[in-house]
C-alpha atoms as one frame of an Amber mdcrd trajectory, in Angstrom:
protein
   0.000   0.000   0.000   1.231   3.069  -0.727   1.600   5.860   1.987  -0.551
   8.943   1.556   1.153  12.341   2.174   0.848  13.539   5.385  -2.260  15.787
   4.593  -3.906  14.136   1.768  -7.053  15.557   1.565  -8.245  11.653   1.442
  -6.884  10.452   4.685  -9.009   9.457   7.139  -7.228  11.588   9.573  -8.544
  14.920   7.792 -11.935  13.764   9.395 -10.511  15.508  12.675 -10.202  19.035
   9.882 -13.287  18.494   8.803 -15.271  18.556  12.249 -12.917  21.508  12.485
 -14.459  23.326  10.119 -18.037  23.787  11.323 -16.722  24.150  15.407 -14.564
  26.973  15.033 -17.445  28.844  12.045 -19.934  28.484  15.005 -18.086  29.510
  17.679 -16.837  32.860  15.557 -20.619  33.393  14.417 -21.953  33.251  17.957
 -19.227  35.903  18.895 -20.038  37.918  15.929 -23.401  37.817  17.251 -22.679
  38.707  21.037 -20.814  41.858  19.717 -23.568  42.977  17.573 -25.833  42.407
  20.697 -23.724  44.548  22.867 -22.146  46.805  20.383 -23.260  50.176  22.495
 -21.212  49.124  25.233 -17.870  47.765  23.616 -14.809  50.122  23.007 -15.168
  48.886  19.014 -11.943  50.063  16.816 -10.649  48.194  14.195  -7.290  47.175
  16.628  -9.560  46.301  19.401 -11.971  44.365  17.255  -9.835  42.119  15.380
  -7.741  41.517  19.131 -11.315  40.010  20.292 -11.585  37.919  17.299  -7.806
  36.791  17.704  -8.317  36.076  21.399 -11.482  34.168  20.487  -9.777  31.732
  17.483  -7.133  31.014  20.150  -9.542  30.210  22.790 -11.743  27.725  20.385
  -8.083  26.122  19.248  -7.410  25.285  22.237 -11.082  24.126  22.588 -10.653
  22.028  19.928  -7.372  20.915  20.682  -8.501  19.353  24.088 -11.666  18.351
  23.181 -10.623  15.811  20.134  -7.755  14.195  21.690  -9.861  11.267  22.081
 -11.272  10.704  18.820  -7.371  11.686  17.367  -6.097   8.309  19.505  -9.269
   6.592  17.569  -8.875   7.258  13.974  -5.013   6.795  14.791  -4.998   3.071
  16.635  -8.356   1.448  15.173  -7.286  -0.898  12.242  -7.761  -0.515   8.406
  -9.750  -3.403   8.227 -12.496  -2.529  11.064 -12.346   1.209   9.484 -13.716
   0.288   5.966 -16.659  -2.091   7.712 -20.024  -1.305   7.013 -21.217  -0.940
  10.755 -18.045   0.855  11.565 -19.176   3.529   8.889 -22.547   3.800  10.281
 -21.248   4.384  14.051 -18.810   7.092  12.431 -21.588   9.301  10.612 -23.952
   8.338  13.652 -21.077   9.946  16.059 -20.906  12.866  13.777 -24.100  13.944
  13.584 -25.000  13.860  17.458 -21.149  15.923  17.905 -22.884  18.482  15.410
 -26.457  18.544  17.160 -24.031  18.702  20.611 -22.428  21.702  19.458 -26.093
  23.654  18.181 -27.127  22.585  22.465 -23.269  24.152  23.092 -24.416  27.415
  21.577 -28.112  27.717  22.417 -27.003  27.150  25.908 -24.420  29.737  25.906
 -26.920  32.410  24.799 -29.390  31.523  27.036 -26.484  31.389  29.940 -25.018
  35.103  28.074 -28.558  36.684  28.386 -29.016  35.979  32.042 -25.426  36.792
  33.443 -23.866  38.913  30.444 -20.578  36.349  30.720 -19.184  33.134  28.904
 -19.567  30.068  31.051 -17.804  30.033  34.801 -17.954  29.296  38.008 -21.784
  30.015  38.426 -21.880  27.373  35.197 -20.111  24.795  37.136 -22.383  25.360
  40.187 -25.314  24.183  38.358 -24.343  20.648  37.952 -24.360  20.875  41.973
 -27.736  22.368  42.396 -29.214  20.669  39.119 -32.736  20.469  40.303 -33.270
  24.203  40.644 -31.616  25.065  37.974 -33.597  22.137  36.142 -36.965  23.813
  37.298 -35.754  27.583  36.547 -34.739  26.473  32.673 -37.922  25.010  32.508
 -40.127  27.921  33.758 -38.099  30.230  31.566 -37.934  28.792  28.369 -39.606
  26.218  25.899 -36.977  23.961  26.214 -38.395  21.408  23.658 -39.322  23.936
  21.246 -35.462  25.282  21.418 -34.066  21.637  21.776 -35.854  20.560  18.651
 -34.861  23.634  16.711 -31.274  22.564  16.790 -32.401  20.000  14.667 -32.342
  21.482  11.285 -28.952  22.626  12.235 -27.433  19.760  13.103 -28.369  18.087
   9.804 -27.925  20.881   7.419 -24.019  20.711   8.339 -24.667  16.904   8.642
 -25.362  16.877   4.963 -23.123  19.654   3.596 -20.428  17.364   5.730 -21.398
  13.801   3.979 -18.865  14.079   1.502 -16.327  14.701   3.569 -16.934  11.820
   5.943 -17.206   8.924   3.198 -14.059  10.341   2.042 -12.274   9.981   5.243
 -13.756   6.533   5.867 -13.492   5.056   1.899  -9.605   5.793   2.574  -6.620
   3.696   2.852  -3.720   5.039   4.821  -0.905   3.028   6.647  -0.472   3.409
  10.619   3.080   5.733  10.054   0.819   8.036   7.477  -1.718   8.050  10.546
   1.403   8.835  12.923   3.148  11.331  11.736  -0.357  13.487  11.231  -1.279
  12.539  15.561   2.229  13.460  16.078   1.705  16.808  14.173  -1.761  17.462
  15.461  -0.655  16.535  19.575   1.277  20.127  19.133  -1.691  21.866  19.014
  -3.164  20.483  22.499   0.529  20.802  24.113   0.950  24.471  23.031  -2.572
  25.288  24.285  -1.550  23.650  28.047   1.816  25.565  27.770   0.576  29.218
  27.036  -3.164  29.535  26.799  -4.923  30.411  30.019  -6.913  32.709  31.519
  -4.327  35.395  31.799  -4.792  36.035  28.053  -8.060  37.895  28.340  -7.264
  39.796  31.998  -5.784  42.602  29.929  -9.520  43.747  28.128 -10.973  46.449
  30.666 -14.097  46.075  28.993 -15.512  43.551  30.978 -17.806  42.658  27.554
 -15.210  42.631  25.552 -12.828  40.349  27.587 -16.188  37.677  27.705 -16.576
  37.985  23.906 -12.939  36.972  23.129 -13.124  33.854  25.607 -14.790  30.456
  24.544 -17.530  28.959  27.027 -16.473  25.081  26.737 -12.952  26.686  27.713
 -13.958  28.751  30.414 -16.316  26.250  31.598 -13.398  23.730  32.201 -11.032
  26.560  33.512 -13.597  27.634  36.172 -12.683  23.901  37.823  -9.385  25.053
  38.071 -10.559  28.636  38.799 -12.950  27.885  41.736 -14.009  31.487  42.114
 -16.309  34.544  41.002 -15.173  37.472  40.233 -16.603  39.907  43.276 -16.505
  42.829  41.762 -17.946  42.099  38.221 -21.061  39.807  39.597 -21.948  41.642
  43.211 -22.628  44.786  44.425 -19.945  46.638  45.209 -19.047  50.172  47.312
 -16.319  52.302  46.419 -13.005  50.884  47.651 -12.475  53.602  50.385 -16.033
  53.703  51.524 -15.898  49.665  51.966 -12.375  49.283  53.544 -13.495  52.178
  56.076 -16.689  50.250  57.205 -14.623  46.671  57.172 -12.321  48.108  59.183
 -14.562  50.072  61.614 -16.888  46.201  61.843 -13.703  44.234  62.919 -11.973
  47.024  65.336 -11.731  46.270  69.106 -10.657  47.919  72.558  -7.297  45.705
  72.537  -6.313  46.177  68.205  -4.403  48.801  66.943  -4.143  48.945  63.160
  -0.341  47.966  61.616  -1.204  50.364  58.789  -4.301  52.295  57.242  -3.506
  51.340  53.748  -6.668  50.204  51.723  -8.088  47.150  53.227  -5.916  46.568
  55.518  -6.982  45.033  58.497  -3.786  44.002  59.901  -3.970  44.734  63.457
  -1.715  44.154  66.737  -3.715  41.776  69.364  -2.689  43.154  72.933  -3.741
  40.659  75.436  -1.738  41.941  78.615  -1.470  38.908  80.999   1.111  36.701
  80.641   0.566  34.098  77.792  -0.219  30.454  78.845   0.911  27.917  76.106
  -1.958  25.089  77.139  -2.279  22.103  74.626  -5.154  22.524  72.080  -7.267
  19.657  70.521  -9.147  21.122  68.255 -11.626  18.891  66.927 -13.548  19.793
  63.516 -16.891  17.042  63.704 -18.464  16.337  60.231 -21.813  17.021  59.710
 -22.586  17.267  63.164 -26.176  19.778  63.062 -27.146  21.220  66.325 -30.404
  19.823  65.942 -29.093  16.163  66.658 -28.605  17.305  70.453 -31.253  16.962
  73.050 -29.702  20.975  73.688 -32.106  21.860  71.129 -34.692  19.499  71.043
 -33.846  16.069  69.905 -35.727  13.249  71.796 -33.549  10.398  70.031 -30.627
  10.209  72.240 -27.990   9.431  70.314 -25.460  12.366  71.509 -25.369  11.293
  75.504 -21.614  11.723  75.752 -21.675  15.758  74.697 -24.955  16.296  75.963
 -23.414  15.625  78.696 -20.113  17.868  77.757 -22.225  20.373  77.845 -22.655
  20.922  81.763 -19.007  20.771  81.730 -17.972  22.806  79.372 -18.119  26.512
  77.978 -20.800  25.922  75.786 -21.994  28.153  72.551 -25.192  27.665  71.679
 -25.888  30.204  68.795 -22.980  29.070  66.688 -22.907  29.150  63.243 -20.652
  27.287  60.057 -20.139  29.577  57.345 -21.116  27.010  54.541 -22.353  23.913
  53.876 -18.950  21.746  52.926 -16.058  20.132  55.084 -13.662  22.726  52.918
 -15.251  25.475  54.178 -15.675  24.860  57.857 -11.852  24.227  57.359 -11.717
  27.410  55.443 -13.408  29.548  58.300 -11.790  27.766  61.456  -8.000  27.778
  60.039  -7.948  31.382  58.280 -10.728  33.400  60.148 -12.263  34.882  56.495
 -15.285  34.810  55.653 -16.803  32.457  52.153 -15.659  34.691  48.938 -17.861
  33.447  45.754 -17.250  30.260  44.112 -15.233  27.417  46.036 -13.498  27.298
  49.389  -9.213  28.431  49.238  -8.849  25.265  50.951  -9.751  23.876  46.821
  -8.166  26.764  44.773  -4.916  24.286  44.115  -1.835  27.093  43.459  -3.505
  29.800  45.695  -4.257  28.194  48.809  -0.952  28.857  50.723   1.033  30.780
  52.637  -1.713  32.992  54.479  -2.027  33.944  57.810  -4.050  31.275  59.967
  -4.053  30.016  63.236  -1.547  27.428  62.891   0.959  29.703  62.217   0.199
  31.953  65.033   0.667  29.457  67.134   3.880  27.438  65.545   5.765  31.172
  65.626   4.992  30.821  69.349   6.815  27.563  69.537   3.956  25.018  69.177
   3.956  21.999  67.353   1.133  22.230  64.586  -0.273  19.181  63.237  -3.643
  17.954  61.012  -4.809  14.826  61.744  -7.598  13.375  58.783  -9.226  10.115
  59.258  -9.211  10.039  55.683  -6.775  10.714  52.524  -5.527  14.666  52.687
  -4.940  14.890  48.842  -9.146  15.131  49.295 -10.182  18.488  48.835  -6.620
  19.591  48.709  -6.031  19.330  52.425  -2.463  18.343  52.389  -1.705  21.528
  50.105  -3.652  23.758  52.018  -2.840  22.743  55.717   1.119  21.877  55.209
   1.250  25.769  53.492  -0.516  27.191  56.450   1.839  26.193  59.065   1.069
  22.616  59.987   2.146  19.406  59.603  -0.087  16.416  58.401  -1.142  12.819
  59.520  -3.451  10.977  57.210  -4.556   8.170  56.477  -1.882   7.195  54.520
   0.510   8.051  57.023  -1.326   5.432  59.320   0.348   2.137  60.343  -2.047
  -0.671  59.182  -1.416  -2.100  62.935  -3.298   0.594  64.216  -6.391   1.049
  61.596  -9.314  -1.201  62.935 -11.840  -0.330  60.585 -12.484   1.929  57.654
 -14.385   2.257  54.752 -14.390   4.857  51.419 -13.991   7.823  53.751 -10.693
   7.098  56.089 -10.704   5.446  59.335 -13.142   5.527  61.937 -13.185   7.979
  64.398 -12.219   5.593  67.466  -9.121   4.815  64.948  -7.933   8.147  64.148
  -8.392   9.764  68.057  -6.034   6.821  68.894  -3.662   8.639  66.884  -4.264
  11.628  68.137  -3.232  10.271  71.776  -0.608   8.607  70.256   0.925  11.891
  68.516   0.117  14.105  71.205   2.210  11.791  73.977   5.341  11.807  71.335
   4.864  16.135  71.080   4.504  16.224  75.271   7.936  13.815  75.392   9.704
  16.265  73.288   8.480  19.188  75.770   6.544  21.142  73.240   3.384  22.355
  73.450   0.892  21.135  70.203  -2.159  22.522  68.659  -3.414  19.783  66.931
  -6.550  20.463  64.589  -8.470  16.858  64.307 -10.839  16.392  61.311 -12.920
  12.989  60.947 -14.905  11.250  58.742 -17.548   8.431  60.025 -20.627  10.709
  59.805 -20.871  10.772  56.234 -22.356   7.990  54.088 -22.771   5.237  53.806
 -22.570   5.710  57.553 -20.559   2.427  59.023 -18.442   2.100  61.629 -16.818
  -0.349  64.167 -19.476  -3.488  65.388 -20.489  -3.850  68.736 -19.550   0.008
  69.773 -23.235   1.097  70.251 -26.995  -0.419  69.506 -27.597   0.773  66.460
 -25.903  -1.176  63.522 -23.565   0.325  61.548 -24.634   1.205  57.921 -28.278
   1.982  58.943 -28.305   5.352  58.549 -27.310   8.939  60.044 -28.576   8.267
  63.409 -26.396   5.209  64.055 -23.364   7.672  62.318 -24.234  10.341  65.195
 -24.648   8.107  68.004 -21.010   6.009  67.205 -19.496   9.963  66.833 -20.300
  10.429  70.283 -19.286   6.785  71.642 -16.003   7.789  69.942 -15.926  11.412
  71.480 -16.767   9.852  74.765 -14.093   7.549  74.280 -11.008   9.861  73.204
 -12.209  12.245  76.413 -12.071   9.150  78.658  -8.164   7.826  76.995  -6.846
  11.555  77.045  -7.614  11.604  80.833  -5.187   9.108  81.484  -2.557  11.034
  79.869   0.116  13.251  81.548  -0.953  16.408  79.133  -4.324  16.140  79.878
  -4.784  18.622  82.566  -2.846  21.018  80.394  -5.045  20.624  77.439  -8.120
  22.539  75.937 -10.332  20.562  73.654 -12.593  22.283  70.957 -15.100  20.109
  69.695 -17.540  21.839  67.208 -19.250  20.341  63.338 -17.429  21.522  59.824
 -20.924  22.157  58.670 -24.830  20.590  58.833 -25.472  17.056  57.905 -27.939
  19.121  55.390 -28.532  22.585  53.687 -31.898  22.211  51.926 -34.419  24.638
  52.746 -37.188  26.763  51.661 -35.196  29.650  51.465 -31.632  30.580  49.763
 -29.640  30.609  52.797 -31.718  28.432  55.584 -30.070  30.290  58.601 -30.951
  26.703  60.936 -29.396  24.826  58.358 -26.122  26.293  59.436 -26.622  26.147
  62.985 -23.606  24.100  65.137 -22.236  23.460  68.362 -19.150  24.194  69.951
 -17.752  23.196  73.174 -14.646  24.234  74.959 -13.863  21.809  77.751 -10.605
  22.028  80.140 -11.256  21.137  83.554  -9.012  23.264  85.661  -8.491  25.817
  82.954 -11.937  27.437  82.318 -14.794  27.731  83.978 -17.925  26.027  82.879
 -20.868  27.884  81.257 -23.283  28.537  78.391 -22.447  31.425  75.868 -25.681
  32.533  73.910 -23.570  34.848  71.829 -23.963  35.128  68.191 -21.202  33.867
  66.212 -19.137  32.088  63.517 -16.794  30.044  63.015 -14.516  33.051  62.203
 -14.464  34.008  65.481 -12.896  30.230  66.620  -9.175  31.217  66.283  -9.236
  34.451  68.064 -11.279  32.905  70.554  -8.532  30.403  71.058  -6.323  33.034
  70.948  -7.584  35.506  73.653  -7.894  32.080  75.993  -4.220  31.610  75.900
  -3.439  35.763  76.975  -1.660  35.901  73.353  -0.350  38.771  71.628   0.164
  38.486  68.067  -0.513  40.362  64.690  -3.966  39.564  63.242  -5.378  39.172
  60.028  -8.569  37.640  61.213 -11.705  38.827  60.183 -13.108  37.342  63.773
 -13.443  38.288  67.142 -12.933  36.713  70.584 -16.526  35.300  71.231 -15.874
  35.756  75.324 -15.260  39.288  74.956 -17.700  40.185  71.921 -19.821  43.222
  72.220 -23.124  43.215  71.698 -23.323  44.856  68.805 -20.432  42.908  67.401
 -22.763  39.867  66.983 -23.382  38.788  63.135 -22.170  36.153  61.220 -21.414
  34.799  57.994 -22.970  32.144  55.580 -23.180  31.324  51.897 -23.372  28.810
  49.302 -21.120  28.978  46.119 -23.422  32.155  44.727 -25.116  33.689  47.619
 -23.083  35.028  50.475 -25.297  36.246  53.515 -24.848  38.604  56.511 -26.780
  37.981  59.832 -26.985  41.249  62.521 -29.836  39.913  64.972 -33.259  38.791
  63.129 -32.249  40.686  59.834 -30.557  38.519  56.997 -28.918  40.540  54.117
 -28.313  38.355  50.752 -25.426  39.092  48.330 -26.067  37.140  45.053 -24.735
  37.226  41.395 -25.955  40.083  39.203 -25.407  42.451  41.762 -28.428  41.901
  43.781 -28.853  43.471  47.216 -31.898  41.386  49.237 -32.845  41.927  52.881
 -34.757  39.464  54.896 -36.751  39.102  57.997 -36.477  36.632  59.789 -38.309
  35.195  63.274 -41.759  33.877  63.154 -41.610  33.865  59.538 -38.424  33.225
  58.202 -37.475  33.972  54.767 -39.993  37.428  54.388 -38.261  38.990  51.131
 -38.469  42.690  51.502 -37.730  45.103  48.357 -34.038  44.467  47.438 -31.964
  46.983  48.231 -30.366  49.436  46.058 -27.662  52.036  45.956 -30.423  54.625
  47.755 -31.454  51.969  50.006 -28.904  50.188  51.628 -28.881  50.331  55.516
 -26.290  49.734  57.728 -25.930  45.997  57.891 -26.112  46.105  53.799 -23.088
  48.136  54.106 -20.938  45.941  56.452 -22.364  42.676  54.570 -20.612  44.063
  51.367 -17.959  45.400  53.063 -16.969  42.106  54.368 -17.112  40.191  51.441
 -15.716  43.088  48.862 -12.809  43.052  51.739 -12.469  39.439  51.946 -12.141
  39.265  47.757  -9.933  42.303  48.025  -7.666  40.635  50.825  -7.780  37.415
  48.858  -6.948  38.478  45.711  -4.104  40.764  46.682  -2.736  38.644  48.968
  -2.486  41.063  51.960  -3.229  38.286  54.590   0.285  36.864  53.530   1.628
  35.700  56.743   4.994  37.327  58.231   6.764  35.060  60.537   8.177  37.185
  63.463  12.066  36.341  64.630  11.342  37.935  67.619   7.666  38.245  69.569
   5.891  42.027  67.891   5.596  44.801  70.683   2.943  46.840  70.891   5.335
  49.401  70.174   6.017  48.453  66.842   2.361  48.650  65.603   1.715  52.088
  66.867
């Protein structure tokens, strides 16, 4: 057989051109179209213009480049003699048609996505395979789905046909596997160069906020916005001039002991006097999944399956109007680590390449000569905990970094929680040999699905559901208290037991404020003094909390407060989901969302009464500070002024005046 040249218009390999063709015309057309739509508000010139239709063919290159690889290691591997078969044939042109009716549904739903946000696809995009039955529901109210779905029909096979030709070409040729190489070999630069220099970066430098969306491709930026894991604050909420916000951010989060480092925008850097001497007590700080408030008999539960912290709770200091900041492990670990409040789009704990090197507690406390450890019953490269925790300051036991001889049970999550608190004991009595005092922050896994745990450790069996995860939670918590009195660094020791989140978020409204309700106990006999705290907080306010317990004075980048010393009219706190982002000041709850809404809502009686939303003429005082937080949160984020500065020597008071 003779061997075609390389790009013989005959070889089966041009089929990969050919679906080329028809992909990168309908990508260009719809962003033909979305500049003739917004034509009034672009910056048009014939430079800018033709950089927006640059941008864009490099964007849908690299598309294509990714998207393809697959079907380039097919026509390149599958044999001659399968290629020419009759069913083979069919399955090709079958394949082709439903990639062309796929890319009409690509387009439709990027206009329909365009004329509700005004942006390519993104984070918000992304968010909707989460929440798909409300977003399911709104499509449907909105638009006539099957009327739009079958009018991508005609589309699909008008290029189907004018494409026939081309296809029985490809698959009526002959080409030998080194023709087919050399062309995969060729064609692989494409995808390589795309990884190498094509990223978001290359639309950042459009101002025009239209004109930057125009340029970018939606399957693109819907795949970057995994890597992404955030909305842009400024270009999807309302915002307040810069000075106006970091003047109300920093007037929410001042105290009697602070004294600003600085009064550069945003900054909230601030000096912590606490004047007693500092005590360097042990800390167990012990981050519960999924553990609701609602499960204890505290607030109402008859099923008693939390004995062993219902009764913690006469013996400890004991917050009852605690609240998690959102409704994931990541960002309970988010809140209680780094004291910030949820910015839009994922938790930093997730954003892999920007979730390091920020102040936090843990590195408070190692620059005061602690030994600062995670322990995770399960794998840390979950979520990106081993990133996130070993560049914050502390060092990391796993699962993985378990000997088999002491894992007893475990199942797709990690170890059980009687399994992993052995390891905490057993850590915590190799840090108190070496004379060092530890803060050791303790995250398990057995109340989560499918819910099994260790036989014979309480009546219920295991794997019959979330009661029978709660109850064995507290055996285990029961347990671990009862081992770690045994210990020689017990009755130095403060243990923080409070839930990463709610076994559940679902509610009738957008941010269910009970759904994010959680306890927290403090208990260290000898070291403070039992009690119930009704104040109003988050888990923001954990590490300073921590903080003002052990008399220490350090710099502060914590959007918190110490709960023991909180003002009244400090009280608030801080939830949200991916979108909305939500500000409670006593019964009123103000709601941030995408498309720079401003809601306000009552709550009591009757939770979830919408009033008008807000606008710039209308926005009260809690409005303010809600934005304020979160545009100073973004701000701090993005800028990376919470960068932590380790400190040779302790900071005087001196030194931030």
């Amino acid at each position: 057989m003779k061997t075609q040249h390389l790009f013989n218009t005959h070889s089966r390999m041009m089929l990969l051109a050919y679906m080329w063709l028809p992909v990168l015309a309908l990508f260009m057309l719809l962003r033909v179209g979305l500049t003739l739509w917004h034509v009034q508000d672009l910056d048009l010139g014939v430079l800018s213009l033709g950089d927006i239709l640059f941008k864009g063919l490099i964007y849908d290159l690299s598309f294509y480049g990714y998207a393809c690889l697959p079907f380039l290691l097919y026509c390149w591997l599958v044999p001659q003699y399968i290629w020419q078969q009759t069913w083979h044939k069919v399955l090709v042109h079958s394949f082709a048609f439903l990639t062309l009716y796929g890319l009409g549904f690509i387009i439709l739903a990027e206009m329909t996505f365009w004329q509700e946000f005004s942006v390519r696809f993104n984070f918000i995009s992304v968010d909707y395979l989460v929440y798909r039955r409300e977003v399911t529901d709104n499509i449907n109210e909105s638009y006539p789905i099957l009327a739009m779905v079958l009018g991508i029909l005609p589309l699909a096979v008008i290029l189907y046909l004018w494409m026939n030709k081309f296809i029985n070409r490809a698959l009526n040729s002959q080409q030998a596997f080194l023709s087919r190489s050399q062309f995969s070999a060729v064609f692989l630069i494409l995808p390589l160069l795309s990884f190498a220099f094509v990223s978001q970066n290359l639309r950042e430098n459009e101002q025009n906020v239209y004109q930057r969306e125009i340029a970018s491709n939606g399957p693109f930026q819907f795949f970057a916005a995994f890597r992404n894991n955030q909305l842009d604050f400024n270009q999807f909420y309302h915002t307040l001039p810069d000075a106006q916000a970091s003047a109300v951010l920093r007037a929410s989060i001042k105290e009697d002991n602070a004294q600003f480092i600085s009064d550069e925008l945003y900054s909230i850097g601030r000096f912590i006097n606490n004047p007693k001497p500092e005590r360097h007590h042990n800390i167990v700080l012990i981050s519960v999944e999924s553990l609701s408030a609602r499960y204890l008999s505290q607030f109402g539960n008859q099923d008693g399956i939390t004995p062993n912290l219902d009764e913690l709770t006469q013996n400890s200091v004991f917050f009852n109007n605690l609240y998690a900041t959102g409704t994931r492990t990541a960002r309970g670990l988010e809140a209680i680590t780094l004291s910030i409040p949820p910015t839009p789009g994922r938790s930093i704990v997730k954003r892999i390449g920007r979730e390091s090197g920020m102040w936090s507690i843990g590195n408070v406390l190692k620059d005061k000569g602690y030994e600062v450890r995670y322990l995770y019953g399960g794998r840390g490269y979950f979520d990106n905990m081993n990133a996130f925790f070993s560049g914050n300051g502390y060092e990391i036991t796993d699962q993985s970094s378990i000997d088999n001889a002491d894992i007893h049970f475990e199942n797709a999550w990690g170890v059980s929680d009687g399994d992993l608190y052995q390891q905490t004991i057993k850590q915590a009595n190799l840090s108190h040999q070496q004379g060092k005092p530890f803060f050791y922050h303790v995250m398990t896994t057995s109340n989560h699905r499918p819910y099994t745990y260790p036989d014979d450790q309480i009546d219920i069996p295991s794997g019959t559901g979330r009661s029978g995860a709660v109850k064995y939670t507290d055996f285990a918590i029961g347990e671990f208290l009862d081992n770690a009195r045994k210990q020689a660094w017990f009755d130095n020791t403060i243990f923080v037991i409070v839930a990463d989140h709610c076994a559940s978020s679902a509610g009738k409204t957008d941010l269910p404020v009970e759904r994010y309700h959680i306890p927290m106990w403090i208990y260290a006999p000898g070291i403070v003094q039992t009690k119930s705290v009704n104040t109003l907080a988050s888990q923001i306010d954990i590490a300073p909390t921590l903080l003002g317990m052990l008399n220490m004075s350090y710099e502060s980048w914590s959007f918190g407060k110490d709960i023991l010393t909180m003002k009244a009219d400090d009280e608030r706190i801080m939830i949200g989901t991916y979108q909305k982002l939500g500000y409670l000041k006593q019964d009123e709850l103000v709601i941030l969302s995408p498309g720079k809404k401003v809601t306000k809502h009552e709550l009591g009686n009757n939770e979830g009464i919408i009033n008008e939303p807000l606008t710039e003429k209308n926005l009260d005082a809690a409005s303010l500070k809600a934005i304020a937080y979160y545009q100073g949160a973004d701000y701090i984020y993005k800028h990376g002024l919470n960068k932590w500065q380790p400190h040779a020597t302790p900071l005087k008071l001196s030194q931030a005046q």
